[in-house]
C-alpha positions in Angstrom: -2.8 -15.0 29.7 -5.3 -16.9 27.9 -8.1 -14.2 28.6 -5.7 -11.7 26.8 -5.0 -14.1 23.8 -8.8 -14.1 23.4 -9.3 -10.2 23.4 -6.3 -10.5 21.0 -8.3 -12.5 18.6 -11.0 -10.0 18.6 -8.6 -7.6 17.2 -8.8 -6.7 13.7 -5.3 -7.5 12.8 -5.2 -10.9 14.4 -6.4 -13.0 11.1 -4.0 -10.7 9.0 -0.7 -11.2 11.2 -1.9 -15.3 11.5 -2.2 -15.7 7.7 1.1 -13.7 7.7 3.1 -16.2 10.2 1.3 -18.9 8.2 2.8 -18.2 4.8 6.0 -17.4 6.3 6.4 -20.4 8.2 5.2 -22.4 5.1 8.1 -21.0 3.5 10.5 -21.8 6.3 9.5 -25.7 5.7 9.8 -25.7 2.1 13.5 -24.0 1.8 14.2 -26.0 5.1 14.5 -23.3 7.4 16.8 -21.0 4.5 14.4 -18.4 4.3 14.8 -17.3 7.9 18.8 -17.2 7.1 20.1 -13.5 7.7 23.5 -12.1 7.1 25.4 -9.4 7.6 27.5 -7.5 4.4 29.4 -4.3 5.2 27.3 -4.1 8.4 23.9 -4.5 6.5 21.4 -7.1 7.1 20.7 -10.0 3.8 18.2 -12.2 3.6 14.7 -12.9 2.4 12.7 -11.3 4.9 14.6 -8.4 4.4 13.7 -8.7 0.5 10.0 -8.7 1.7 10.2 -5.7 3.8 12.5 -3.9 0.9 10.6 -4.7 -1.8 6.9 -4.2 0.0 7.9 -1.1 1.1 5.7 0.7 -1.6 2.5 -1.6 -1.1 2.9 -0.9 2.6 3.3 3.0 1.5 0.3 3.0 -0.6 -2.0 0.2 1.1 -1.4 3.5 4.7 -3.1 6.3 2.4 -5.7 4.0 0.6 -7.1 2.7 3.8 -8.6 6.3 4.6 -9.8 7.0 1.7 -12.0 3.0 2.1 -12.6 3.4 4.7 -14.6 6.2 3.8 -16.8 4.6 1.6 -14.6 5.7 -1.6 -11.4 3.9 -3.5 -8.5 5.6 -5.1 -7.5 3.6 -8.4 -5.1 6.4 -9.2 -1.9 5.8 -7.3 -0.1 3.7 -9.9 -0.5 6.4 -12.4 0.8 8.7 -9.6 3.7 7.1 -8.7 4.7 7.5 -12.9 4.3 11.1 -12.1 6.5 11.4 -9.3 9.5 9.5 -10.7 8.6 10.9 -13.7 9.0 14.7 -12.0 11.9 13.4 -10.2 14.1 11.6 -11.9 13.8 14.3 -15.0 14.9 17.3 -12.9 17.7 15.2 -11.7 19.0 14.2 -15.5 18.3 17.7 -16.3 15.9 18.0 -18.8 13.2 19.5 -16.0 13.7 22.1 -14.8 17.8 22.3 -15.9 18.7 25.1 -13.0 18.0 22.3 -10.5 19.7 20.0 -12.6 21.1 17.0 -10.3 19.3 18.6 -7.3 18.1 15.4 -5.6 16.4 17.4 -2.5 14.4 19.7 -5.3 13.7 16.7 -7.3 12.5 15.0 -4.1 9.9 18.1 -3.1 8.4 18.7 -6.1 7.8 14.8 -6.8 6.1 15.2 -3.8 4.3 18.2 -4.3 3.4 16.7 -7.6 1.6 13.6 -5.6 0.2 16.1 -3.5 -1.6 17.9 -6.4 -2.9 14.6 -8.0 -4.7 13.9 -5.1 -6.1 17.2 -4.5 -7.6 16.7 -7.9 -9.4 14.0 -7.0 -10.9 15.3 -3.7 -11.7 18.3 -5.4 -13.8 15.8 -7.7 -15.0 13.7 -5.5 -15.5 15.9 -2.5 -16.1 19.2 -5.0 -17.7 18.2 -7.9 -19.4 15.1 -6.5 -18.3 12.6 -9.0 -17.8 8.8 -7.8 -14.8 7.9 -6.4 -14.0 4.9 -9.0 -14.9 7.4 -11.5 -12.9 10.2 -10.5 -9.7 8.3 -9.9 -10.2 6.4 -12.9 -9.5 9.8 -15.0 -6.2 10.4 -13.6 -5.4 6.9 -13.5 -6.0 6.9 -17.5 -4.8 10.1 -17.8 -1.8 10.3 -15.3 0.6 7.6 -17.5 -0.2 10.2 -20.6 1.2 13.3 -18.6 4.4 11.3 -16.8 5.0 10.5 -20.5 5.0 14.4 -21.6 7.4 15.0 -18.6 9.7 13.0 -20.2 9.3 13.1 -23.6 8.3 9.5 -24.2 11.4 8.7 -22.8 12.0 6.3 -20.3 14.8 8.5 -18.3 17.5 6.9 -17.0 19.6 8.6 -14.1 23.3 8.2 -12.1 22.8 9.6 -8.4 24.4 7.4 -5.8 21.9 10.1 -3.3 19.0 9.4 -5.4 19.3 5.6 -5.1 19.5 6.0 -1.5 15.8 6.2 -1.3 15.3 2.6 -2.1 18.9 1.4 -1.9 20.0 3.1 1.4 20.7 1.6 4.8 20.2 3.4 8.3 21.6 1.0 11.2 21.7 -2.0 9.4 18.3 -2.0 7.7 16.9 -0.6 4.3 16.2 3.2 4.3 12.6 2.7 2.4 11.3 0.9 6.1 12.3 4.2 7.8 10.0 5.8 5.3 7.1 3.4 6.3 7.5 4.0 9.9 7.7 7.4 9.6 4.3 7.6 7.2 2.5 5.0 10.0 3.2 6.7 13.0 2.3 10.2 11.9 -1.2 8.6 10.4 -1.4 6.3 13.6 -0.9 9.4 15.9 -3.3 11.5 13.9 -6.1 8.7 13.6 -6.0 7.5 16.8 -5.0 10.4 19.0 -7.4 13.1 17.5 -11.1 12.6 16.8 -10.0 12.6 13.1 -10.4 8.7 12.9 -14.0 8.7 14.3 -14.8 11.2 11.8 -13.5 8.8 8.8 -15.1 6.0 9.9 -18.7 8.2 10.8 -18.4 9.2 7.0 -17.8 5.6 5.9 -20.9 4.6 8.1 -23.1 7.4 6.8 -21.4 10.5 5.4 -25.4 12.1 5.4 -25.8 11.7 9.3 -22.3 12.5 9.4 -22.4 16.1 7.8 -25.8 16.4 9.8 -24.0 15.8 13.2 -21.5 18.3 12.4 -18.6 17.0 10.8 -16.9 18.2 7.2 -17.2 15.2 5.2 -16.0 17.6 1.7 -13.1 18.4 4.1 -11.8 15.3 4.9 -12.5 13.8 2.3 -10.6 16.4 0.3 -7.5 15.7 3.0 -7.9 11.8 3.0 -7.2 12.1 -1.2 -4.7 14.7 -0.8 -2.6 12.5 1.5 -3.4 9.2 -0.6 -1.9 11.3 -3.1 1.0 11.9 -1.4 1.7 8.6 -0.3 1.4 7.6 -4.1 4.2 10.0 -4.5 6.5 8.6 -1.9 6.0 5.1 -3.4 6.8 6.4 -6.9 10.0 7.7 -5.4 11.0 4.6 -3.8 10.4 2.6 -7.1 12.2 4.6 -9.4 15.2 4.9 -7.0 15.1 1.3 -7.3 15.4 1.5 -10.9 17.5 4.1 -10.9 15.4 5.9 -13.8 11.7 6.5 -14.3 9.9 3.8 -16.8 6.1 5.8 -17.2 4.7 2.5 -19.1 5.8 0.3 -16.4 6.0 2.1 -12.9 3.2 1.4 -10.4 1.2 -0.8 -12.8 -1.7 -2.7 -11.4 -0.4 -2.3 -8.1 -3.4 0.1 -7.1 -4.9 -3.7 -7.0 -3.1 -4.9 -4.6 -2.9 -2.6 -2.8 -6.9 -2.4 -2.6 -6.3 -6.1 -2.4 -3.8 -5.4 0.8 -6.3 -3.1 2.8 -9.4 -5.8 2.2 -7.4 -8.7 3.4 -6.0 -6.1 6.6 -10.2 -6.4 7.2 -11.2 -3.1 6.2 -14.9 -2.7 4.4 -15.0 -1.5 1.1 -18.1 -0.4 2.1 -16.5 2.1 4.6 -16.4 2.4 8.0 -14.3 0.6 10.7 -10.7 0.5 9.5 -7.1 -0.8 10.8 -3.8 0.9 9.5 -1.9 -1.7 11.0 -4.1 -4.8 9.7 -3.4 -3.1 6.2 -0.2 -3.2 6.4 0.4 -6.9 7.5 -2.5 -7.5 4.3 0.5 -5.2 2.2 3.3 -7.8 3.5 0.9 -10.9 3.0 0.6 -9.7 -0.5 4.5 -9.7 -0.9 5.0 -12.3 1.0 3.2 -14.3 -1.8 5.1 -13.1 -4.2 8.6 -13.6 -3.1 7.1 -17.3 -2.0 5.6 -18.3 -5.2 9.1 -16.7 -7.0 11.2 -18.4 -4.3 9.5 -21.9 -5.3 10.2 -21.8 -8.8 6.7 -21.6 -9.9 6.8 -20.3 -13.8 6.0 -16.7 -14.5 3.2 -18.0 -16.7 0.8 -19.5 -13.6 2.2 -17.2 -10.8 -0.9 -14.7 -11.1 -2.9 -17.6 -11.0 -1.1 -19.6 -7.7 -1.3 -15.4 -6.3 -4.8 -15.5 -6.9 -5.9 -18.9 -5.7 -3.7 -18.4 -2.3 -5.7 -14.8 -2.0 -8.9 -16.7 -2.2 -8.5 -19.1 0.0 -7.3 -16.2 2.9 -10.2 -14.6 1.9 -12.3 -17.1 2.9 -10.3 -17.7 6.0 -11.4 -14.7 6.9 -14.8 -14.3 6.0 -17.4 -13.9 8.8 -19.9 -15.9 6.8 -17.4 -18.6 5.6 -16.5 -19.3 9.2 -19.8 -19.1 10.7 -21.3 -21.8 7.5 -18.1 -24.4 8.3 -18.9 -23.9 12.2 -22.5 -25.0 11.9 -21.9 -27.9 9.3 -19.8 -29.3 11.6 -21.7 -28.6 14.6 -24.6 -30.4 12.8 -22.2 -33.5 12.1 -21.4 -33.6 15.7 -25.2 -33.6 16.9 -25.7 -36.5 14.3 -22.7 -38.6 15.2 -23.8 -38.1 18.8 
């Protein structure tokens, strides 16, 4: 037992799910064992860990398509301005003023959203992959430019909608439990399948190694990289679908902003390099809880909205450092020394 707890601890997502537990249980000892409290409504599960899964549903959703493209050696900064797009796409055709045939169509309104994600990041692999701009540069023009054209879709408007089968997305249940951690599941088992049962998730990490010996050994970096954006892309889309369902309207100023931060934030505290190379789905998606998990704590506590960025930041810090190679290794040796001069 013990000699499989310390493989364990070797694995990339054991710091992640022990920061995780940490904050969690932190939580549990403040509210006095409240936050753990579930209940059932209407045969659907309440509570605050719920709230965390619900609410980080998106992070999780984005933080699965951004690890790829890290991992890779690149970044996608685009995805908030993405996710405007796609509620923007959607939630227009279903009030009407897209695309007025379809109006109220929630399964059109749904694909093309999609399609629309899927077209955003094809630009940017066609630029990064293509044209061979940088990464940060390349997302950075739809990122600046993709709240501008979510705003054209709807006029300037921020587009308010009344679909009871639209809010399912983000207001849904399936046996008890929100509909948007369906969606996750599905997204990380069809990447977990296709990274880890193909050679596809060699190839990534080769690139995000060396992307020259790479292409000299064979492998289509332009490709993948081209399919690694597309997808990131997509995965953009899906969370732009959740959060407007949530909203029940699209809000182009306001939807996805910032969050390509954290979720960037979510895959570097999962352990992935943002230099490229090694990478862990599952580590990023305990970071993408982690993150929430701050946020509903530091809500949860009262803390004023003035100095909640702040307490968000400092706590990210210090698990940084918790986790930090380096950091462990210095602390480890100054109080090795110690020992050999009390001794």
């Amino acid at each position: 037992m013990s000699q499989k707890l310390r493989q364990f601890s070797k694995n990339q997502i054991f710091w992640p799910l022990m920061v995780l537990l940490a904050i969690l249980l932190a939580n549990g000892i403040v509210s006095g064992g409240s936050f753990f409290e579930m209940r059932i409504v209407d045969g659907h599960l309440y509570g605050r860990l719920i709230d965390i899964l619900r609410n980080g549903s998106k992070l999780m959703v984005l933080a699965i398509g951004i690890t790829m493209a890290l991992a890779t050696g690149g970044t996608d900064i685009s995805v908030g301005s993405v996710m405007a797009i796609s509620g923007a796409v959607a939630c227009s055709i279903v009030d009407g003023r897209l695309l007025p045939g379809a109006s109220g169509n929630v399964a059109v309104a749904v694909v093309l959203a999609l399609l629309a994600g899927v077209l955003c990041g094809l630009w940017n692999g066609v630029l990064i992959a293509k044209v061979k701009i940088q990464p940060i540069v390349a997302t950075m023009i739809l990122m600046v430019a993709g709240r501008g054209i979510a705003q054209l879709i709807t006029e300037g408007k921020i587009v308010t909608i009344n679909s009871d089968a639209y809010y399912f997305i983000n207001g849904g249940y399936i046996l008890g439990l929100p509909f948007p951690l369906f969606i996750v599941a599905f997204a990380f088992v069809l990447v977990m399948l296709f990274t880890r049962k193909t050679a596809f998730g060699l190839f990534i990490e080769a690139i995000g190694v060396n992307s020259v010996s790479s292409r000299f050994t064979g492998i289509k970096v332009d490709r993948i990289k081209l399919m690694i954006y597309t997808f990131s892309g997509l995965m953009a889309a899906v969370a732009g679908l959740i959060e407007s369902a949530g909203i029940k309207g699209a809000d182009c100023n306001n939807a996805g902003l910032l969050i390509e931060l954290d979720a960037i934030l979510s895959v570097a505290i999962g352990g992935t390099s943002l230099f490229g190379g090694r990478f862990s789905i599952p580590a990023s998606v305990i970071g993408a809880l982690i993150i929430q998990s701050i946020s509903t704590s530091v809500l949860a506590m009262g803390v004023a909205p003035e100095v909640t960025l702040v307490v968000k930041s400092l706590i990210v810090v210090v698990i940084c450092l918790v986790q930090s190679k380096k950091f462990k290794e210095t602390i480890a040796g100054k109080f090795s020394r110690r020992a050999v001069k009390e001794a």
